[in-house]
C-alpha positions in Angstrom: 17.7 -19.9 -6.0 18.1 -17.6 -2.8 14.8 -15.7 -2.1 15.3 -12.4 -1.1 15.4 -11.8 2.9 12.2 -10.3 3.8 14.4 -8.4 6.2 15.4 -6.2 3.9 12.8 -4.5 3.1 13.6 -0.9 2.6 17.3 -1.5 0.8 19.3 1.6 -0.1 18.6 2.8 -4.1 22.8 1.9 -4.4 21.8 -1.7 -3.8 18.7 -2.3 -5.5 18.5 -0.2 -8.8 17.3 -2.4 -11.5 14.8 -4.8 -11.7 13.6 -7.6 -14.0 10.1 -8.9 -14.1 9.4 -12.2 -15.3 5.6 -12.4 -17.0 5.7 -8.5 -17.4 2.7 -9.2 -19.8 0.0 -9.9 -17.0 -2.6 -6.6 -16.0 -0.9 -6.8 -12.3 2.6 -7.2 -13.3 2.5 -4.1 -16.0 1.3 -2.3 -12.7 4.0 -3.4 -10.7 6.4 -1.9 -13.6 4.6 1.5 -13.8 4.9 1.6 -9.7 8.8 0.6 -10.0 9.3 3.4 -13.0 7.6 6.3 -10.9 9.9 5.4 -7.7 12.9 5.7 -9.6 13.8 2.0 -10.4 15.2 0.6 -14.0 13.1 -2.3 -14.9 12.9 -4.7 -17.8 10.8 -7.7 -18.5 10.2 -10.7 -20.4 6.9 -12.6 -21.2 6.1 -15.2 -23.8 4.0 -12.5 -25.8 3.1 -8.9 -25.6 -0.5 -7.9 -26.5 -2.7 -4.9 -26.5 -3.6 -2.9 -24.0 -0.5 -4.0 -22.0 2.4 -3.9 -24.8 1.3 -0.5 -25.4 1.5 0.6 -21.5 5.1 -1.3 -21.5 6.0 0.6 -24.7 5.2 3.9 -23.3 6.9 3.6 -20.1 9.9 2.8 -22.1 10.5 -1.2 -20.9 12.9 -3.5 -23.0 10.9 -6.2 -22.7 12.1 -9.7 -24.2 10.1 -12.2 -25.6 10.3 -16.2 -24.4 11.3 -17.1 -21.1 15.1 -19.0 -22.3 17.9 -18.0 -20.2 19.1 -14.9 -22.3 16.0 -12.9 -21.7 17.6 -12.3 -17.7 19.5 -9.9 -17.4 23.5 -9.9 -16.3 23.0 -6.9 -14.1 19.2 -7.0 -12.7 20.0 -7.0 -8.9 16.2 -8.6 -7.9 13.9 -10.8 -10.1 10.4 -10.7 -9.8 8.7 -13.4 -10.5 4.6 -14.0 -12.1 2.4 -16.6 -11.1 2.5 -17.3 -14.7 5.7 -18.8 -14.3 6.2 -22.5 -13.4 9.3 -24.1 -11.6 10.7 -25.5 -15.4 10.7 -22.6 -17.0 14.5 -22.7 -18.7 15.1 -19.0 -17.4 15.1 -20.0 -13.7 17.9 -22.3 -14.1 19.7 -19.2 -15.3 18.7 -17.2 -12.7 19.5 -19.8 -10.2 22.9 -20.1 -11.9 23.4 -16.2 -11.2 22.4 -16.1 -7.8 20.2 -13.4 -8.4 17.8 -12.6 -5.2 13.9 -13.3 -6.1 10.5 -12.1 -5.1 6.6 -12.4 -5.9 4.8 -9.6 -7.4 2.5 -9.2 -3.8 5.8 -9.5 -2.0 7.6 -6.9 -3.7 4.9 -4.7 -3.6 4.5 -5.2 0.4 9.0 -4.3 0.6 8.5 -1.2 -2.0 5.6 0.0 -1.2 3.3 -1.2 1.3 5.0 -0.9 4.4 4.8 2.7 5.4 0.9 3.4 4.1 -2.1 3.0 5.6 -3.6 0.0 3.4 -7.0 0.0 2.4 -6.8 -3.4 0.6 -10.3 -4.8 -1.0 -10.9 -8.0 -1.1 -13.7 -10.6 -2.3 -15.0 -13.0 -5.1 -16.5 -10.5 -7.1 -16.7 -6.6 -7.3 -13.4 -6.2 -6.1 -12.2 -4.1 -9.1 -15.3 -1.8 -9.1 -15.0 -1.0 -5.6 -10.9 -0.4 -5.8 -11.7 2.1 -8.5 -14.6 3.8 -6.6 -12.0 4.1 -3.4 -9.5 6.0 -5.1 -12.2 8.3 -6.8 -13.5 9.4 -3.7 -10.0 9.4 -1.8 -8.2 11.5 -5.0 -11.7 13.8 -4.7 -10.6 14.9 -1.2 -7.0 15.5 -2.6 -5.3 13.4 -0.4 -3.3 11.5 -2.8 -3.6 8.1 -2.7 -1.0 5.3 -3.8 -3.2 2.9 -5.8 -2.9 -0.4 -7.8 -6.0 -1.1 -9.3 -6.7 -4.6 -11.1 -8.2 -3.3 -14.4 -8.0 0.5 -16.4 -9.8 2.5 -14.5 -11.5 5.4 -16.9 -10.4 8.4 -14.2 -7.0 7.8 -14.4 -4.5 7.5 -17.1 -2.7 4.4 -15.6 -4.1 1.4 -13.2 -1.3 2.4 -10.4 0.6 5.5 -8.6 2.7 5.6 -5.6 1.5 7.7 -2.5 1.7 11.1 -2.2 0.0 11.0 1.2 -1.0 8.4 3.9 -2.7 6.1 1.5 -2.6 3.1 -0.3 -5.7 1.5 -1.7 -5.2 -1.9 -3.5 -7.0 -4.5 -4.8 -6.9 -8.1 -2.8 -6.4 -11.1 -4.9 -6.8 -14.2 -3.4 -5.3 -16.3 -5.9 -1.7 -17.2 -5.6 1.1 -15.5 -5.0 4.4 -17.8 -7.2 4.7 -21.1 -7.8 7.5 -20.7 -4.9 5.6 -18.1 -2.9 1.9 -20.2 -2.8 -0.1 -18.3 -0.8 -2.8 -15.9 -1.4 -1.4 -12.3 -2.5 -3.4 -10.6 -0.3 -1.7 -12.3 2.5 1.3 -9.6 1.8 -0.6 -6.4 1.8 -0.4 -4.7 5.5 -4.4 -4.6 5.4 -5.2 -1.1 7.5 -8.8 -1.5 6.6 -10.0 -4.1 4.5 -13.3 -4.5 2.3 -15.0 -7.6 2.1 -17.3 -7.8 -0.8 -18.6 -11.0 -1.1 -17.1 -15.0 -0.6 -18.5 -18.2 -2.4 -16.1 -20.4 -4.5 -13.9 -19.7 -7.0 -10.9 -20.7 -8.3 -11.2 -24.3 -8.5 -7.4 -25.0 -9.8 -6.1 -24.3 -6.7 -9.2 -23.9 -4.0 -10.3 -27.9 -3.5 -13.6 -26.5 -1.6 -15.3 -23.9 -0.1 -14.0 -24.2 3.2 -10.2 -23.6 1.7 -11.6 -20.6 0.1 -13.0 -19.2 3.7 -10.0 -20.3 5.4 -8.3 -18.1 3.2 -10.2 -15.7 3.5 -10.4 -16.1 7.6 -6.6 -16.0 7.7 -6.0 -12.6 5.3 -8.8 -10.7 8.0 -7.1 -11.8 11.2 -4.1 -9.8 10.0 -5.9 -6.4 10.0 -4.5 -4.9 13.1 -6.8 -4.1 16.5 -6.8 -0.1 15.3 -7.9 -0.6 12.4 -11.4 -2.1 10.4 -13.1 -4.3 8.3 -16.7 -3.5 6.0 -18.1 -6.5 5.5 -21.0 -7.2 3.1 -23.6 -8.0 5.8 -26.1 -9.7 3.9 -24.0 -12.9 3.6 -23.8 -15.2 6.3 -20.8 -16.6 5.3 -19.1 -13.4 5.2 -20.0 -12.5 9.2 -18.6 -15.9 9.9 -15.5 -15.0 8.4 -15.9 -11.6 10.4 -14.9 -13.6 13.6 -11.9 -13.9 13.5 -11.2 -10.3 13.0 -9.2 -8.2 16.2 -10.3 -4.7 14.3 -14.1 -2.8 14.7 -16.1 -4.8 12.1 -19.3 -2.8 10.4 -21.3 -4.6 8.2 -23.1 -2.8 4.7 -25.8 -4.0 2.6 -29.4 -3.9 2.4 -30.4 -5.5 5.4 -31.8 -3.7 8.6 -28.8 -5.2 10.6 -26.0 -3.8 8.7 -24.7 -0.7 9.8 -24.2 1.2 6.5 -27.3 0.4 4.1 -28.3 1.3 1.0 -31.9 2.5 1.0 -34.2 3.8 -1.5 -32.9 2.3 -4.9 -33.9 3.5 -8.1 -32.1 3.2 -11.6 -32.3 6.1 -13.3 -30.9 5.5 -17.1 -27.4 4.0 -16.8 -27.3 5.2 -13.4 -28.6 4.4 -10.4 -30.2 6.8 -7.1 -30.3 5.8 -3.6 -30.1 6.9 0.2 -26.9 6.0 2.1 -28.4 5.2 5.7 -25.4 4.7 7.9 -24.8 4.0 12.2 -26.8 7.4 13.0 -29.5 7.1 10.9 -30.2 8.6 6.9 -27.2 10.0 5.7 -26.9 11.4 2.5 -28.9 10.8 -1.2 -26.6 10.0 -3.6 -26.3 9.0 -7.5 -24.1 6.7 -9.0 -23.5 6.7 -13.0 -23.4 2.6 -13.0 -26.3 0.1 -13.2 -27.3 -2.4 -10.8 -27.5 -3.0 -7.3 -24.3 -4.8 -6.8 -22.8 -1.9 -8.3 -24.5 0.5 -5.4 -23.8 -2.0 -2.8 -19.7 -1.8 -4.1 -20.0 2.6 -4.1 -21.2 1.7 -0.1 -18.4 0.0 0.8 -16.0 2.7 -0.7 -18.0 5.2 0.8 -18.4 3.5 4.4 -14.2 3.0 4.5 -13.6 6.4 3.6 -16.2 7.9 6.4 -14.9 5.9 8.9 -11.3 7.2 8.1 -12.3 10.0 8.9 -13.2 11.8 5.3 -15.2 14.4 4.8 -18.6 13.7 3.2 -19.2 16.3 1.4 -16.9 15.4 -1.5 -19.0 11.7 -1.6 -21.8 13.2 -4.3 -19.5 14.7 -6.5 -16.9 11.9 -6.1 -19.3 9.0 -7.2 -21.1 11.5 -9.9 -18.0 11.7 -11.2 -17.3 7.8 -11.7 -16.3 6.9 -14.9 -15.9 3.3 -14.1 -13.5 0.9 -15.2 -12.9 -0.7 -18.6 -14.2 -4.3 -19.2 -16.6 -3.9 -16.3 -20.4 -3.1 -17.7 -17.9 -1.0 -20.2 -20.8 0.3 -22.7 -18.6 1.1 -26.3 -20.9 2.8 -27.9 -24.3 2.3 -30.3 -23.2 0.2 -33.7 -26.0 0.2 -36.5 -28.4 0.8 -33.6 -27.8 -2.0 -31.6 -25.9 -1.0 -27.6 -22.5 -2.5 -27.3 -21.4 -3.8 -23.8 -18.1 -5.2 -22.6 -17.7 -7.3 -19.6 -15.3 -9.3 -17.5 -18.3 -11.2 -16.1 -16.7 -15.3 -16.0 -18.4 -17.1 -13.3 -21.7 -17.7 -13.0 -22.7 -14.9 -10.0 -21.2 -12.1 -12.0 -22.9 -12.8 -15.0 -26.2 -13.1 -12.9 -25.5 -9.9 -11.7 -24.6 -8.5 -15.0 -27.6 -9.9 -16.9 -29.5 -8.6 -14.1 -28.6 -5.3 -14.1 -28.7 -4.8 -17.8 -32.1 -5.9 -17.8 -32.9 -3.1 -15.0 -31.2 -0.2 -17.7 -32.9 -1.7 -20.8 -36.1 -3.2 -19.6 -37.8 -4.9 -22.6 -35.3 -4.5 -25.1 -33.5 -7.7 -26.2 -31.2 -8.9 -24.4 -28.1 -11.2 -26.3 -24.8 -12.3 -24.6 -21.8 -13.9 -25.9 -19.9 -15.9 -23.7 -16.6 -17.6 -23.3 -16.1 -19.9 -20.5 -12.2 -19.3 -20.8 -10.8 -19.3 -17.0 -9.6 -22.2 -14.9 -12.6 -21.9 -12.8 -15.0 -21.9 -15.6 -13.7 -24.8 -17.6 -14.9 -27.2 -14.9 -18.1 -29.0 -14.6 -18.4 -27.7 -10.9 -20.7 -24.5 -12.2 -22.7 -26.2 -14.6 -26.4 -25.6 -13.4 -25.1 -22.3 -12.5 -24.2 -21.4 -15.9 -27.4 -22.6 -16.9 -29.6 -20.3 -14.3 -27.7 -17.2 -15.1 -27.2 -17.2 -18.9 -30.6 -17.8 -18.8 -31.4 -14.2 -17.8 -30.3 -13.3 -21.6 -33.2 -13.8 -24.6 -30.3 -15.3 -26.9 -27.2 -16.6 -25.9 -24.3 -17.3 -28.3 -21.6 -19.5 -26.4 -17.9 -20.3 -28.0 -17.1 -23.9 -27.1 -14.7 -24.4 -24.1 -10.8 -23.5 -25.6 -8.2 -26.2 -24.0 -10.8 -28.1 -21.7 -7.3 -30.3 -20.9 -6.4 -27.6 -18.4 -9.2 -28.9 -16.4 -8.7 -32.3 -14.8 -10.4 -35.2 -17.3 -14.1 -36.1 -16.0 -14.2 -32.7 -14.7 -15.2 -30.5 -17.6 -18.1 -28.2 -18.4 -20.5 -29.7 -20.7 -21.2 -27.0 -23.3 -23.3 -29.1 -25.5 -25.7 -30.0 -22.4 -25.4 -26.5 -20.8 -26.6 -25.5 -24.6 -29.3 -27.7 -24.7 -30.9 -26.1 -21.2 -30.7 -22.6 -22.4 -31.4 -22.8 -26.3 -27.5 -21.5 -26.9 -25.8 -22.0 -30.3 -22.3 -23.3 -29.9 -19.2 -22.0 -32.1 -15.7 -23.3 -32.3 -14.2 -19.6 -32.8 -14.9 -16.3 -31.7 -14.7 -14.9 -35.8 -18.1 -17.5 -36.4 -19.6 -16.7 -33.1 -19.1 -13.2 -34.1 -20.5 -13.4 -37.7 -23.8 -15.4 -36.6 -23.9 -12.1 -33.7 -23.9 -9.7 -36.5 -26.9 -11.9 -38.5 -29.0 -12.3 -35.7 -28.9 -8.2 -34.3 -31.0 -5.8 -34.7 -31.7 -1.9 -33.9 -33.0 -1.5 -30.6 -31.1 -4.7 -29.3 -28.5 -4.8 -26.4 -25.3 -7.4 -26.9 -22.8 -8.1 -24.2 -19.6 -9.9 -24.3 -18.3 -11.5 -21.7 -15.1 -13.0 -20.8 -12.3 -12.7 -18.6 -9.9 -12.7 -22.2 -10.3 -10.6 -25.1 -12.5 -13.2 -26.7 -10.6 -13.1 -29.8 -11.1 -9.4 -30.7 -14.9 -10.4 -30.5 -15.8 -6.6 -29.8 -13.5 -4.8 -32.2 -15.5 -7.5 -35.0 -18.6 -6.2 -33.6 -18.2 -2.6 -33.7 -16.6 -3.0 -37.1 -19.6 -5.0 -38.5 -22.8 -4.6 -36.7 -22.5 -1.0 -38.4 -22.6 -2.4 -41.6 -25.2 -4.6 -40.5 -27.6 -1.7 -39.3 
């Protein structure tokens, strides 16, 4: 196959007019369609299913997508493929394609040649928060109308679509560190022109294709050293292992947290309902009182960082309060769907074991005393693995029932290195089911008024929290 010269990366609309993407199905690649659409581009697709929310958002935008990946899902007359990480080198359509000749990118390198390369990029990066904090940056950018480009890796409730190409100077995007093609493996955010990046946290992740730590900071070290000496990194202060990583950075670095030796700190903390009040102390001292309609401190800590890039580019900060009142989050993420038969309803995309710490934590915060139940699904690559197994325990622990839906495929895990669900059951007093429809039915039994329940998985769990809604009503 010959990969597209990364020369060429402004080519005339008479030369590059239609565009196929392979794995259109993924969150990131429907993005990448809605970018390509809005800049004037024909694009089709292909995946091996379509599902809710995405077929919908392909549907609307009007893509023929095909289903499968066999050769006659490429098109004749596409004049660049782009290709998901879903995609393996033996898929049957890449024989096609390299039978056609057809020039080939990533998704993060076609969005560097389409879009990132005349924007100031404010790219976010981290192991957790990064969605949250990508949202929060264009809410407080679009508040001070200056029209960002964004691509943001989940629905974000302020805006109809998770993407839209510049209309000013900026781009913010969110950093993925996982990688990029199976012919293109390097982390995406290695391809996206940082400006000013956000560093929210670092620990490991990603264990099918991170063998340690240190590969995960090394990472992480290389995508920083490409910000460039005029422009700036926020860094969450109050990790070591995040100012080590710092180092190696040629930009201004300014550290935000809750520590006296960060520069930007949040002060003052107080939840308030679902929401949460505090003092935004910054380089010259107290700066402004702000509230935030999101729980948690992690969640405050993210709102800093957004707020602390946007200062130092210069924004005015007097659009800040009304630009974080005005948050209405992101779906999946602490997403509450309502009250069912008295019992609160929470979604969330909480997987490993320091988000759903942090999720637990900061329910318990907004609901105090009231029970506490979480469903869980330990459904991505990372979680399969045994390497998180006491710290499943420790976190689910924060829950006062926890209903856990036994590992689905452990094979994609290497053998001897699978999570235990029956032990991890045993240490926390779980109950084990084989399906989500079971799991869900003993959910509904066991609830009652007044109770919380959260779901979490990076998947949809099975329609877990359609069942829920559906039923618990009944049940109250």
């Amino acid at each position: 196959m010959t990969e597209l010269n990364p020369q060429l990366n402004t080519l005339p609309r008479g030369v590059l007019n239609k565009i196929h993407l392979i794995g259109i199905g993924g969150v990131a690649m429907t993005a990448l369609a809605g970018l390509l659409i809005e800049a004037g581009y024909s694009v089709t697709g292909s995946d091996a299913g379509l599902y809710p929310p995405t077929s919908e958002i392909i549907k609307e935008l009007g893509v023929a997508a095909g289903i499968g990946y066999g050769p006659e899902t490429l098109p004749l007359d596409c004049d660049l493929v782009v290709i998901g990480n879903v995609v393996t080198s033996s898929f049957p359509v890449l024989a096609r394609l390299k039978e056609l000749g057809k020039p080939y990118l990533s998704l993060p390198q076609t969005l560097k040649a389409l879009f990132l390369n005349h924007t100031r990029n404010l790219v976010v990066a981290g192991c957790h928060g990064k969605t949250t904090t990508t949202a929060l940056a264009v809410k407080i950018w679009e508040t001070a109308g200056l029209k960002p480009g964004f691509l943001i890796g989940g629905a974000s409730l302020d805006f109809k679509w998770s993407w839209r190409q510049s209309q000013g100077e900026y781009f913010i995007i969110e950093g993925d560190e996982y990688d990029s093609a199976f012919f293109n493996k390097v982390p995406k955010f290695l391809h996206y022109n940082p400006w000013t990046v956000i560093l929210t946290s670092l620990e490991f992740d990603h264990a099918d294709i991170y063998p340690d730590l240190a590969a995960v900071t090394a990472a992480f070290s290389e995508f920083v050293a490409l910000i460039p000496p005029e422009g700036r990194l926020l860094a969450w202060g109050d990790d070591p292992l995040v100012r080590r990583v710092a180092v190696s950075v040629r930009a201004p670095v300014e550290f935000y947290g809750q520590n006296p030796d960060n520069d930007w700190r949040m002060t003052s903390f107080r939840s308030v309902g679902w929401g949460s009040n505090f003092e935004l102390t910054g380089p010259k001292g107290v700066y402004t009182r702000l509230f935030l309609p999101r729980p948690g401190v992690y969640n405050v800590l993210n709102a800093v960082a957004a707020v602390a890039a946007f200062l130092g580019s210069g924004g005015d900060g007097r659009v800040l309060a009304p630009a974080l009142a005005g948050f209405r989050g992101v779906r999946r993420r602490q997403e509450l769907l309502g009250v069912f038969g008295g019992v609160d309803l929470i979604d969330d995309f909480a997987h490993h074991p320091t988000a759903v710490a942090a999720t637990l934590t900061g329910l318990r915060r907004v609901y105090g005393h009231r029970r506490l139940l979480a469903a869980f699904e330990p459904r991505s690559n990372t979680s399969r693995r045994a390497v998180f197994q006491q710290d499943y325990a420790r976190s689910l622990a924060l829950a006062d029932a926890v209903f856990l839906r036994r590992t689905s495929d452990p094979d994609k895990a290497p053998v001897g290195d699978w999570l235990d669900i029956d032990r991890l059951a045993g240490e926390i007093g779980a109950e084990i089911f084989e399906d989500g429809a079971s799991l869900g039915e003993a959910l509904v039994e066991e609830a009652r008024a007044g109770d919380v329940v959260v779901v979490m998985s990076n998947g949809d769990f099975e329609g877990l929290t359609d069942f829920l809604k559906k039923n618990l009503n009944k049940s109250g």
